[in-house]
N, CA and C atoms of all chains as a GROMACS GRO file, in nm:
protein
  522
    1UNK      N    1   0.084  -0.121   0.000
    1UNK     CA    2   0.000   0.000   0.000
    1UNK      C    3   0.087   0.126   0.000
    2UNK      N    4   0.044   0.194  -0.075
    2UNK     CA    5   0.096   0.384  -0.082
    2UNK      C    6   0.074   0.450  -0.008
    3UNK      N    7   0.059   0.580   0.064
    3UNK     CA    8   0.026   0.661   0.133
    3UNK      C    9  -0.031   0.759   0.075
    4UNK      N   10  -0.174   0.788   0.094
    4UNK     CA   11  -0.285   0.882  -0.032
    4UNK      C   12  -0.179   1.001  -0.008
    5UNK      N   13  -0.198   1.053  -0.170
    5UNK     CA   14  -0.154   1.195  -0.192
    5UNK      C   15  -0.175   1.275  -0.119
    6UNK      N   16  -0.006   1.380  -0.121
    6UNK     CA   17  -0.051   1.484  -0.029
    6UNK      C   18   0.024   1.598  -0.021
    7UNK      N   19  -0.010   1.717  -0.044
    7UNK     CA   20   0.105   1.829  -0.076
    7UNK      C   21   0.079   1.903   0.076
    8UNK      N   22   0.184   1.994   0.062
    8UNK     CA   23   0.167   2.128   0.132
    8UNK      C   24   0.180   2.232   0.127
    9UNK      N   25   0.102   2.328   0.155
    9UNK     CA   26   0.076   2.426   0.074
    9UNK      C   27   0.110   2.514   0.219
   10UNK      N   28   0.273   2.632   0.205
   10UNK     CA   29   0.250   2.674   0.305
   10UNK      C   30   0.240   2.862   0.301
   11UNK      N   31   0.150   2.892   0.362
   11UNK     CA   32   0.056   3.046   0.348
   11UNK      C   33   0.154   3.133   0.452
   12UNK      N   34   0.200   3.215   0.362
   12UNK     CA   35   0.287   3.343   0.490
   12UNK      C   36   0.196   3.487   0.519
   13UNK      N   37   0.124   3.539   0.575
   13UNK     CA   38   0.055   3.627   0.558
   13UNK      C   39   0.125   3.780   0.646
   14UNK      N   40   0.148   3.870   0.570
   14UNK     CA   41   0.210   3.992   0.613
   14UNK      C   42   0.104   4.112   0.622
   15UNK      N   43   0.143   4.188   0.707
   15UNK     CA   44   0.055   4.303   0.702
   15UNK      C   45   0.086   4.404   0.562
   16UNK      N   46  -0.022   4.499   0.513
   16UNK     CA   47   0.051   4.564   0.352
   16UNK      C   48   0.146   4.665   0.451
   17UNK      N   49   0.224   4.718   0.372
   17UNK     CA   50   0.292   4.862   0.364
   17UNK      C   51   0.229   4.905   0.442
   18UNK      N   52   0.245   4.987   0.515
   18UNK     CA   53   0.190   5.147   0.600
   18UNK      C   54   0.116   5.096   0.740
   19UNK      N   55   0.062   4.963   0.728
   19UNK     CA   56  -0.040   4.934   0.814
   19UNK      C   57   0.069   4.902   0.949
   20UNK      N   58   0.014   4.981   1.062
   20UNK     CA   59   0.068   4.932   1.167
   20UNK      C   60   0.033   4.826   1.297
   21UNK      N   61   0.186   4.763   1.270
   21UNK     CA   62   0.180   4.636   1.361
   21UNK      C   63   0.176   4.666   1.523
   22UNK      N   64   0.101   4.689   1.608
   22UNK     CA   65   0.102   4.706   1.731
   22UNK      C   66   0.179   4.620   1.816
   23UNK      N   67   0.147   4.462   1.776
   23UNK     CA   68   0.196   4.361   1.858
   23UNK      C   69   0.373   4.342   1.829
   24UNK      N   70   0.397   4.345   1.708
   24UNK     CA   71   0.538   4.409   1.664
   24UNK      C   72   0.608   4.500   1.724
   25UNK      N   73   0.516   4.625   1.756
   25UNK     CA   74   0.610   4.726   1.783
   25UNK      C   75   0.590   4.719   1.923
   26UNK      N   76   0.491   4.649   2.018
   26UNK     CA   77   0.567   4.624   2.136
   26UNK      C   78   0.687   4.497   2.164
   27UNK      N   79   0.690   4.431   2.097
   27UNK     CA   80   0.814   4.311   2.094
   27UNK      C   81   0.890   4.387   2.064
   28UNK      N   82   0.946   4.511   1.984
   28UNK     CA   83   1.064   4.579   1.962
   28UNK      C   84   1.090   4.640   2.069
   29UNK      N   85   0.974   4.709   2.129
   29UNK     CA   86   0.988   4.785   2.280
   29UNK      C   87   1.070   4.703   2.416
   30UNK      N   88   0.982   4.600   2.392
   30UNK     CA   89   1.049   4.481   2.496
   30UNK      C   90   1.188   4.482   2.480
   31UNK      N   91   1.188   4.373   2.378
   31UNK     CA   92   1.328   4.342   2.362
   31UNK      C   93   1.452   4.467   2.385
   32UNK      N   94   1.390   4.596   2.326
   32UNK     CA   95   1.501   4.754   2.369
   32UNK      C   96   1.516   4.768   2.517
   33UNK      N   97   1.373   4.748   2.575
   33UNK     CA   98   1.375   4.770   2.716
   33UNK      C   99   1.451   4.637   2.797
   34UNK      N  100   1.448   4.529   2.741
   34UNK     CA  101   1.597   4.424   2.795
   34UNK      C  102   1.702   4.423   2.775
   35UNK      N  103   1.734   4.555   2.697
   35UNK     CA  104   1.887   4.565   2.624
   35UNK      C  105   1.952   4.528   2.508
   36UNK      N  106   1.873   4.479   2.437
   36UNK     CA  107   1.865   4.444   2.290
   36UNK      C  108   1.842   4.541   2.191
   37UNK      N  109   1.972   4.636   2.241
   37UNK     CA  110   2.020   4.815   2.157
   37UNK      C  111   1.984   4.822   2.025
   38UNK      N  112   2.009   4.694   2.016
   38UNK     CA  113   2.057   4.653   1.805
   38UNK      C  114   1.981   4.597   1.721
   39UNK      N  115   1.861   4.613   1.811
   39UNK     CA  116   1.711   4.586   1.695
   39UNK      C  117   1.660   4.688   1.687
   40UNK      N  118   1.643   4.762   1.575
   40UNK     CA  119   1.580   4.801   1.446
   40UNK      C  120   1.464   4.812   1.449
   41UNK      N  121   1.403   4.739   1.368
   41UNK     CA  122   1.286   4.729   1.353
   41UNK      C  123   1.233   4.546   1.361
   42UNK      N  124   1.100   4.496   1.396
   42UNK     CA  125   1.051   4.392   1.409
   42UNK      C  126   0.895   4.370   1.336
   43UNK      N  127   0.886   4.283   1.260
   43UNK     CA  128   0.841   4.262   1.145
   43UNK      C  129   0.783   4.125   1.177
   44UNK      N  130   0.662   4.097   1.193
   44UNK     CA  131   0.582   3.974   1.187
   44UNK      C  132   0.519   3.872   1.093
   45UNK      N  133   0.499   3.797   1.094
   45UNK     CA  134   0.426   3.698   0.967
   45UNK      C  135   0.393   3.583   1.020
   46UNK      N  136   0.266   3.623   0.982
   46UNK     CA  137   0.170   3.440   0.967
   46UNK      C  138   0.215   3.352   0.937
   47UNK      N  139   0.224   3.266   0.974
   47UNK     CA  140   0.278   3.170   0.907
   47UNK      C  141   0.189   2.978   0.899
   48UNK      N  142   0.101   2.945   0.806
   48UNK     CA  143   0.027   2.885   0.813
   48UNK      C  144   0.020   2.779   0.739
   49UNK      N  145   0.083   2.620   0.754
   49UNK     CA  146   0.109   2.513   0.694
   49UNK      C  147  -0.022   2.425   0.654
   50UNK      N  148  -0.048   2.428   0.523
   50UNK     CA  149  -0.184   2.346   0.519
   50UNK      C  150  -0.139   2.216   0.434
   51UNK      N  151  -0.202   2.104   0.474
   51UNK     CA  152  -0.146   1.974   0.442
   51UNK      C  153  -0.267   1.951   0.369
   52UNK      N  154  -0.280   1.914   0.270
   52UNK     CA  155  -0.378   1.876   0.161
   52UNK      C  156  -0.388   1.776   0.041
   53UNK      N  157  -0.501   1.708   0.074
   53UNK     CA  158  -0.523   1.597   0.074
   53UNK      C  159  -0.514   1.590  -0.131
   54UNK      N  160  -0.439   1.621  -0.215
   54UNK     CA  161  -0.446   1.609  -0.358
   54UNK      C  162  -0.300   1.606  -0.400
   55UNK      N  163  -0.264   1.554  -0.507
   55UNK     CA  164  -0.164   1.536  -0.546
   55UNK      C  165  -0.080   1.581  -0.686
   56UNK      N  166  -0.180   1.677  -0.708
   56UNK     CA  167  -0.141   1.801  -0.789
   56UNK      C  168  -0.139   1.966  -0.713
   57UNK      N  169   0.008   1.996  -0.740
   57UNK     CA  170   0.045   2.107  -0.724
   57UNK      C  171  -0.016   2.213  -0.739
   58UNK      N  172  -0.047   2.227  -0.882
   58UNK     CA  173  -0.123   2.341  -0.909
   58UNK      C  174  -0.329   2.388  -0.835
   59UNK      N  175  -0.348   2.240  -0.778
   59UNK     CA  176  -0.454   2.255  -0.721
   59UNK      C  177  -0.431   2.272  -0.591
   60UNK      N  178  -0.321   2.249  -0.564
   60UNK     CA  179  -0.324   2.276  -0.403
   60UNK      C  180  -0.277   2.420  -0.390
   61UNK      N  181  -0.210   2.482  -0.457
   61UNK     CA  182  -0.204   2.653  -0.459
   61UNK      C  183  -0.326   2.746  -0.486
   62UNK      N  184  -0.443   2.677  -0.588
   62UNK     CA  185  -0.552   2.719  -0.604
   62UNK      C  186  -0.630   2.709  -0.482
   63UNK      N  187  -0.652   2.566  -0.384
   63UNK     CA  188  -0.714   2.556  -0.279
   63UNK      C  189  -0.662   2.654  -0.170
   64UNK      N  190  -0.512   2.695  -0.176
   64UNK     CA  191  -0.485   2.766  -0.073
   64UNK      C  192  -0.519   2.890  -0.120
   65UNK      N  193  -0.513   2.926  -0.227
   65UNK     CA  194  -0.529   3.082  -0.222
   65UNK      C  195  -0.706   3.105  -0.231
   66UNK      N  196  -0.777   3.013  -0.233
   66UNK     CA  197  -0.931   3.036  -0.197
   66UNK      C  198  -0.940   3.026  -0.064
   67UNK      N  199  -0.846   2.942   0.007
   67UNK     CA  200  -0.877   3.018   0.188
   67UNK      C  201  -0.810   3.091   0.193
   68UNK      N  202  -0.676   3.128   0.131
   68UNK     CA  203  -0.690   3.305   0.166
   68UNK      C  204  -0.768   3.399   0.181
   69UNK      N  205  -0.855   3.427   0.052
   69UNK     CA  206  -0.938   3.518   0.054
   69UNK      C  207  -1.085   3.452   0.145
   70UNK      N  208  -1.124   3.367   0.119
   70UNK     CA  209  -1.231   3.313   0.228
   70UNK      C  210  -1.198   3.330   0.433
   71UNK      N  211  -1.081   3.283   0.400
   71UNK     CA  212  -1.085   3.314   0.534
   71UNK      C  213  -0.957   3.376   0.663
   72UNK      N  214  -0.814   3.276   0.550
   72UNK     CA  215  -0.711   3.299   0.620
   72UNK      C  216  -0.668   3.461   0.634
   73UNK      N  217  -0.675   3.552   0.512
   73UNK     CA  218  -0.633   3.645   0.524
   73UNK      C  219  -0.704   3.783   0.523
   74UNK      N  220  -0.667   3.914   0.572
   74UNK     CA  221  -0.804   4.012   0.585
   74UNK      C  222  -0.692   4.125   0.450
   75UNK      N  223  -0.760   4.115   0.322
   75UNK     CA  224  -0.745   4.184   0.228
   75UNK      C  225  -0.719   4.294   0.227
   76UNK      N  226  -0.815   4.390   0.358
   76UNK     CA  227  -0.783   4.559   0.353
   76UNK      C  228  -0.657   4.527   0.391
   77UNK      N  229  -0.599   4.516   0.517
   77UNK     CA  230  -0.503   4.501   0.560
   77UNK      C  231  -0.341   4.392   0.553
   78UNK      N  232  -0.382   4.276   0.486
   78UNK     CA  233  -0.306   4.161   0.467
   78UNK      C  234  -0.273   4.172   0.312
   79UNK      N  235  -0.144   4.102   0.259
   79UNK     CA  236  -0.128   4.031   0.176
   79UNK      C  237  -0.068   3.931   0.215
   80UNK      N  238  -0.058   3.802   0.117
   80UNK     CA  239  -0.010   3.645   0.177
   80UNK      C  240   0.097   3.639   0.015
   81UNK      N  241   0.178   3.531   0.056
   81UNK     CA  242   0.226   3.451  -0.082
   81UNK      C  243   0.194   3.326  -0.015
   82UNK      N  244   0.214   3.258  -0.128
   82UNK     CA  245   0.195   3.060  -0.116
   82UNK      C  246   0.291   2.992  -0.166
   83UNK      N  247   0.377   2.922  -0.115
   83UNK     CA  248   0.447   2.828  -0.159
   83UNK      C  249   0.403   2.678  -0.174
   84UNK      N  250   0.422   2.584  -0.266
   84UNK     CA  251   0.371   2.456  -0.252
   84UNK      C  252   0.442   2.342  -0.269
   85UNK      N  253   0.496   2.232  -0.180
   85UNK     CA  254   0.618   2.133  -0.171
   85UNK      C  255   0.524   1.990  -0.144
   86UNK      N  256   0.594   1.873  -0.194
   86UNK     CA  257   0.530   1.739  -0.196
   86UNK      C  258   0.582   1.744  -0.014
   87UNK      N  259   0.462   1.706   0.049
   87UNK     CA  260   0.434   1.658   0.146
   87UNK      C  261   0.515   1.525   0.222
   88UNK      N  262   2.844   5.817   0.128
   88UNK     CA  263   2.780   5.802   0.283
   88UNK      C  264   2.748   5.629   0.254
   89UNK      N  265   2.749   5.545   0.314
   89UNK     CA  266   2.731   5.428   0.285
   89UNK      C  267   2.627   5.432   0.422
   90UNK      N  268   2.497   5.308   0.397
   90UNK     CA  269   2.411   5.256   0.490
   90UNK      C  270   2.483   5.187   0.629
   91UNK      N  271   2.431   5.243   0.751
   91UNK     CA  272   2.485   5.131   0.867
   91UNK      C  273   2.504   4.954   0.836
   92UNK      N  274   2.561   4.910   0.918
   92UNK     CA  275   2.570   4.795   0.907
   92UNK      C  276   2.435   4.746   0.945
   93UNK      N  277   2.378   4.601   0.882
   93UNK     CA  278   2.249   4.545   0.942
   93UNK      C  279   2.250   4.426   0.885
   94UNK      N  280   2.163   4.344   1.004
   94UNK     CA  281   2.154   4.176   0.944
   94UNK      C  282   2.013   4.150   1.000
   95UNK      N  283   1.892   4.106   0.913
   95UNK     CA  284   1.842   4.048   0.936
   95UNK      C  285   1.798   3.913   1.010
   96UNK      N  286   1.800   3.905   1.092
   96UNK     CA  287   1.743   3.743   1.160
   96UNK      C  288   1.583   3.703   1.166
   97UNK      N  289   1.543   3.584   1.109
   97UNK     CA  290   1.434   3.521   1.078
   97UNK      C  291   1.398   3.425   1.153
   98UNK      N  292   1.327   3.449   1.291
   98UNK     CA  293   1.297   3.354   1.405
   98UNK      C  294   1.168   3.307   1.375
   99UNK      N  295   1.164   3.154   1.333
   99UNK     CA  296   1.054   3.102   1.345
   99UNK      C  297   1.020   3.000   1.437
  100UNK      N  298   0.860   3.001   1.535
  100UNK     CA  299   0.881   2.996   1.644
  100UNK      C  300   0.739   2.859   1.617
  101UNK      N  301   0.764   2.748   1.679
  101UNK     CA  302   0.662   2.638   1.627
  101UNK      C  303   0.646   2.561   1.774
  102UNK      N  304   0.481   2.470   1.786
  102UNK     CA  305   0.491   2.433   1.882
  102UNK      C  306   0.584   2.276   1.891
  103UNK      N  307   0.607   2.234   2.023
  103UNK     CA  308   0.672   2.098   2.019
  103UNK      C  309   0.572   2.034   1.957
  104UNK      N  310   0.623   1.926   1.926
  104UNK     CA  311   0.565   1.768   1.861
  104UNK      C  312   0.467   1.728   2.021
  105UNK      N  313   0.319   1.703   1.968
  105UNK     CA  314   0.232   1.655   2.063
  105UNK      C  315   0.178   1.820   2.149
  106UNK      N  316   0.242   1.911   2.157
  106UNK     CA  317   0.165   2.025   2.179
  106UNK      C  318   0.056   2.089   2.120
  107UNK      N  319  -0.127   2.095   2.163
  107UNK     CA  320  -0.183   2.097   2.107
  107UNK      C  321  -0.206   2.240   2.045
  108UNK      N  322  -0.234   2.260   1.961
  108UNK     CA  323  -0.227   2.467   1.900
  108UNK      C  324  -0.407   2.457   1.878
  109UNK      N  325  -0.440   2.482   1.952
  109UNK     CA  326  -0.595   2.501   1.959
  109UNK      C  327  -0.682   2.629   1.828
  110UNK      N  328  -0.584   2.728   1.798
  110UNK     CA  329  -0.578   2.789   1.705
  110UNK      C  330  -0.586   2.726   1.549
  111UNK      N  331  -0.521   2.624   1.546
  111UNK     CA  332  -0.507   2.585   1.456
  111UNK      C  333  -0.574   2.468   1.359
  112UNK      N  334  -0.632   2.434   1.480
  112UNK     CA  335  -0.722   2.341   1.478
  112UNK      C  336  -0.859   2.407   1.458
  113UNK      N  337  -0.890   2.528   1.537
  113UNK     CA  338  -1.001   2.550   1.454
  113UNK      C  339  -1.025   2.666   1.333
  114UNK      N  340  -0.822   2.676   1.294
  114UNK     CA  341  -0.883   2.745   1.163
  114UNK      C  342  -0.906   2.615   1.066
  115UNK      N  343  -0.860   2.452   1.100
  115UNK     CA  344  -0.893   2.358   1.012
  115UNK      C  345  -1.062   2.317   0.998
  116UNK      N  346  -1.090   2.334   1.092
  116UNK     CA  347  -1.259   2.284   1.164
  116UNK      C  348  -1.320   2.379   1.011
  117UNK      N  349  -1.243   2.502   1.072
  117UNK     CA  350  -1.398   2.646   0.955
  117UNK      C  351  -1.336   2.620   0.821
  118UNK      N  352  -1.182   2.563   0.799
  118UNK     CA  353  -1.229   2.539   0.667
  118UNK      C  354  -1.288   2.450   0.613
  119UNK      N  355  -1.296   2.348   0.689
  119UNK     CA  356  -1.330   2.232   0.675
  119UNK      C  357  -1.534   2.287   0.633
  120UNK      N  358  -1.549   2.341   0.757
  120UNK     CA  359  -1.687   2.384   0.742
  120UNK      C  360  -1.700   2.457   0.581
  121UNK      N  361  -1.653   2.507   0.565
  121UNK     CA  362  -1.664   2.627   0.440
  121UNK      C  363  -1.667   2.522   0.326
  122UNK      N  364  -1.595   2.423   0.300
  122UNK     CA  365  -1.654   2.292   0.239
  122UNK      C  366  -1.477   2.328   0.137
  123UNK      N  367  -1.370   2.324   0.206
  123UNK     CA  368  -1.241   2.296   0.178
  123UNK      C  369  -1.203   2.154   0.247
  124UNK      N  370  -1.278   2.017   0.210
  124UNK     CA  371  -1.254   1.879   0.256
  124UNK      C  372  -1.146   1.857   0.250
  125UNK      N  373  -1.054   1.883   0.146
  125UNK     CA  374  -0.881   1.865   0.120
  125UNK      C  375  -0.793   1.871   0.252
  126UNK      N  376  -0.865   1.975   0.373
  126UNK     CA  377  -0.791   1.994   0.419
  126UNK      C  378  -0.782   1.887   0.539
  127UNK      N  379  -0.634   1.834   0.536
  127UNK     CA  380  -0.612   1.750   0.621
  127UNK      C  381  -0.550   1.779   0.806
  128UNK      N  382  -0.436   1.872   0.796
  128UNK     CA  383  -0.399   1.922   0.905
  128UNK      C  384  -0.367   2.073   0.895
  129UNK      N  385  -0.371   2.130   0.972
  129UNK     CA  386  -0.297   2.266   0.981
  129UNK      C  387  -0.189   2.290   1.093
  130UNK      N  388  -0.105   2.386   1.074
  130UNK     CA  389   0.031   2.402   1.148
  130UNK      C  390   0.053   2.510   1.103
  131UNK      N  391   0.012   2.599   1.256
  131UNK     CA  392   0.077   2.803   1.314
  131UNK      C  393   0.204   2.790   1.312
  132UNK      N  394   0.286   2.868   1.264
  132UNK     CA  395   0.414   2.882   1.215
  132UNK      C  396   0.439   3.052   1.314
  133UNK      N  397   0.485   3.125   1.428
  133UNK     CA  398   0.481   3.237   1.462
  133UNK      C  399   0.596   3.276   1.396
  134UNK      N  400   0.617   3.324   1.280
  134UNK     CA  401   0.746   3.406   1.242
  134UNK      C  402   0.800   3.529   1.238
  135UNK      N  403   0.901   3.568   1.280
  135UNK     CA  404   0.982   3.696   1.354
  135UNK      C  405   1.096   3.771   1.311
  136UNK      N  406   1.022   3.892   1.196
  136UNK     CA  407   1.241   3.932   1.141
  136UNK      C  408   1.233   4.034   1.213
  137UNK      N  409   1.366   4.035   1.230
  137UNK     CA  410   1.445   4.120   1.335
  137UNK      C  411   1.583   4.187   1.252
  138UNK      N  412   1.502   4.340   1.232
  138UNK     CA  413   1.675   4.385   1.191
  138UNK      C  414   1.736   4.436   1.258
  139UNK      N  415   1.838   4.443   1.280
  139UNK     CA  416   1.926   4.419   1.356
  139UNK      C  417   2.107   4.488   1.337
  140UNK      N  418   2.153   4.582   1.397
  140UNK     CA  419   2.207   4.660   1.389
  140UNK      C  420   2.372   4.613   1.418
  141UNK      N  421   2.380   4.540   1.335
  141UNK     CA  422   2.556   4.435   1.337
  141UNK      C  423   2.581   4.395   1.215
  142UNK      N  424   2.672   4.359   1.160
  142UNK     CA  425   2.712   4.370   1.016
  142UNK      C  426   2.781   4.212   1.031
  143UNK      N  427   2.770   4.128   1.129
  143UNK     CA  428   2.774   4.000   1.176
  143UNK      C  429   2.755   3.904   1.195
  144UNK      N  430   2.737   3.804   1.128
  144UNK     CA  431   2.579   3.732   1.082
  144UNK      C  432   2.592   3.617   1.253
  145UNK      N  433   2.671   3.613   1.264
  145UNK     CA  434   2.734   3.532   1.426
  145UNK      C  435   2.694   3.608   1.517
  146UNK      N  436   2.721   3.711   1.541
  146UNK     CA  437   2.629   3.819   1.634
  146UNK      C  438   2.510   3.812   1.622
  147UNK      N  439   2.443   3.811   1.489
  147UNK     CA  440   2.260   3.826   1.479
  147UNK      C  441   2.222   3.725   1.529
  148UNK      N  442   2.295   3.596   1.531
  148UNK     CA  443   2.229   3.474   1.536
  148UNK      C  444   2.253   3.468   1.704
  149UNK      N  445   2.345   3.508   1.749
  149UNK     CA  446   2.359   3.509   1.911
  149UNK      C  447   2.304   3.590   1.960
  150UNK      N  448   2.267   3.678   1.922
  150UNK     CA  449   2.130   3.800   2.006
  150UNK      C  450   1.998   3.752   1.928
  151UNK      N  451   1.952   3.701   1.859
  151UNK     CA  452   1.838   3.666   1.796
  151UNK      C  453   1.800   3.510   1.927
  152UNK      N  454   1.892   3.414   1.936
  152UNK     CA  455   1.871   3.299   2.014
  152UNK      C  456   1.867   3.401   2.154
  153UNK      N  457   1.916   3.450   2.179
  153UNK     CA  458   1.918   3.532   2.315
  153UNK      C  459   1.765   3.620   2.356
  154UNK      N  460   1.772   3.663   2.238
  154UNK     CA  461   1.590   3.716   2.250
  154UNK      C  462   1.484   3.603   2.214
  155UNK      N  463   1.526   3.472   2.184
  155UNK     CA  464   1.396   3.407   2.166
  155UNK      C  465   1.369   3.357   2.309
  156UNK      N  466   1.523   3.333   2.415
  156UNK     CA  467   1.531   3.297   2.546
  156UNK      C  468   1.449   3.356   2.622
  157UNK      N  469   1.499   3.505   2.581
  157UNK     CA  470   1.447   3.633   2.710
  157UNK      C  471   1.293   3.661   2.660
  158UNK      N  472   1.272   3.615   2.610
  158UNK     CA  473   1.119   3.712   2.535
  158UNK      C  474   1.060   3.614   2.426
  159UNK      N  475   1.086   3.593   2.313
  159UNK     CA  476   1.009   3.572   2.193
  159UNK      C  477   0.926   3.401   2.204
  160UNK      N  478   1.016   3.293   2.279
  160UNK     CA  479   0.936   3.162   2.284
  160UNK      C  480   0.887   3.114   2.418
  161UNK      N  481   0.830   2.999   2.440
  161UNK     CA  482   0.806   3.005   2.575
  161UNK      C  483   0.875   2.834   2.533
  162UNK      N  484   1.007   2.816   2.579
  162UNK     CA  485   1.074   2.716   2.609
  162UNK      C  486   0.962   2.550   2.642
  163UNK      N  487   0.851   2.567   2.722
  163UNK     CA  488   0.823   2.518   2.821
  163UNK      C  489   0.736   2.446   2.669
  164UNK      N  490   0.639   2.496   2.557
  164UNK     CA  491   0.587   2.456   2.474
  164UNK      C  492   0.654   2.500   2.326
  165UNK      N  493   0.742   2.546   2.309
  165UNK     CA  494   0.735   2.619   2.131
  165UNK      C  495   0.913   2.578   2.144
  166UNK      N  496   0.984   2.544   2.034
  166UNK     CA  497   1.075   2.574   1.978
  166UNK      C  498   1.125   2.631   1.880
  167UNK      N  499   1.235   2.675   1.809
  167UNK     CA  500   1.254   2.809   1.773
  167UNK      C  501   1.376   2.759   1.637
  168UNK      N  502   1.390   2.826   1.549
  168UNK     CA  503   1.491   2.782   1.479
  168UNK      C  504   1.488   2.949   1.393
  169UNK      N  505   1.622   2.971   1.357
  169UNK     CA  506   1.689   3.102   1.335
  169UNK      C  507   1.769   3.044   1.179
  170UNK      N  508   1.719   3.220   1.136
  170UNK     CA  509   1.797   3.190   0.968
  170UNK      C  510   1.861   3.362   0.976
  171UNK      N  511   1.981   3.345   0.927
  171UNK     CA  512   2.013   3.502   0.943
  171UNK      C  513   2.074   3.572   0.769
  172UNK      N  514   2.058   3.694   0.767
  172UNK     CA  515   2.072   3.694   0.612
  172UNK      C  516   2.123   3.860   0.592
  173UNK      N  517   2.190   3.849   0.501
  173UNK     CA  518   2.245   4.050   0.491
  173UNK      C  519   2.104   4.121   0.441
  174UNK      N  520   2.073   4.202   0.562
  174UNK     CA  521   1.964   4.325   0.483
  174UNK      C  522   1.956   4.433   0.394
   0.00000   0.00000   0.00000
């Protein structure tokens, strides 16, 4: 026996340009206020591994980028990319 | 005038093996509901760049593990793995 097909499709979701990260910019605060002089700036991302049950590539980037917009990601504010690797 | 020195570090922060991410599970449940059957598992990925004010990629990576200690993971459930890169 085989093991049914199965890709993964994995979803990075960033906030756009301009939009500000609150939860970011207190982790930069923190970390300054522990002495961690030499951070900059701090920059967050979703990061969301979906394991899916098909064994074509190109459908499993299509399935992920319809829960993007359905649900994983908020459009005013978000953009995502998708990467897709055999499982 | 040349740019300061800076290195990016890329902390991505995941739970242990057998730690349950309750989050994640029910963004699988609503897609599942939404009638995305494909989907088999899901896996929260918390990812973290940090720029970072050293021109050192050995330094970023030793204050980047140092802030995932002091602040960014909680040892007790999540482990952490670091990628560092010229900004």
């Amino acid at each position: 026996m085989t093991a049914p097909p199965s890709m993964k499709a994995i979803v990075s979701i960033t906030f756009r340009e301009g939009v500000l990260d609150p939860e970011a910019a207190a982790i930069a605060r923190s970390l300054q206020g522990l002495g961690f002089d030499a951070v900059r700036n701090v920059r967050r991302v979703r990061r969301i591994e979906l394991d899916l049950a098909t064994a074509d590539a190109g459908e499993a980037e299509r399935m992920a980028r319809a829960m993007c917009d359905a649900l994983l990601a908020n459009p005013v504010i978000e953009t995502y990319g998708i990467e897709v690797a055999r499982s």
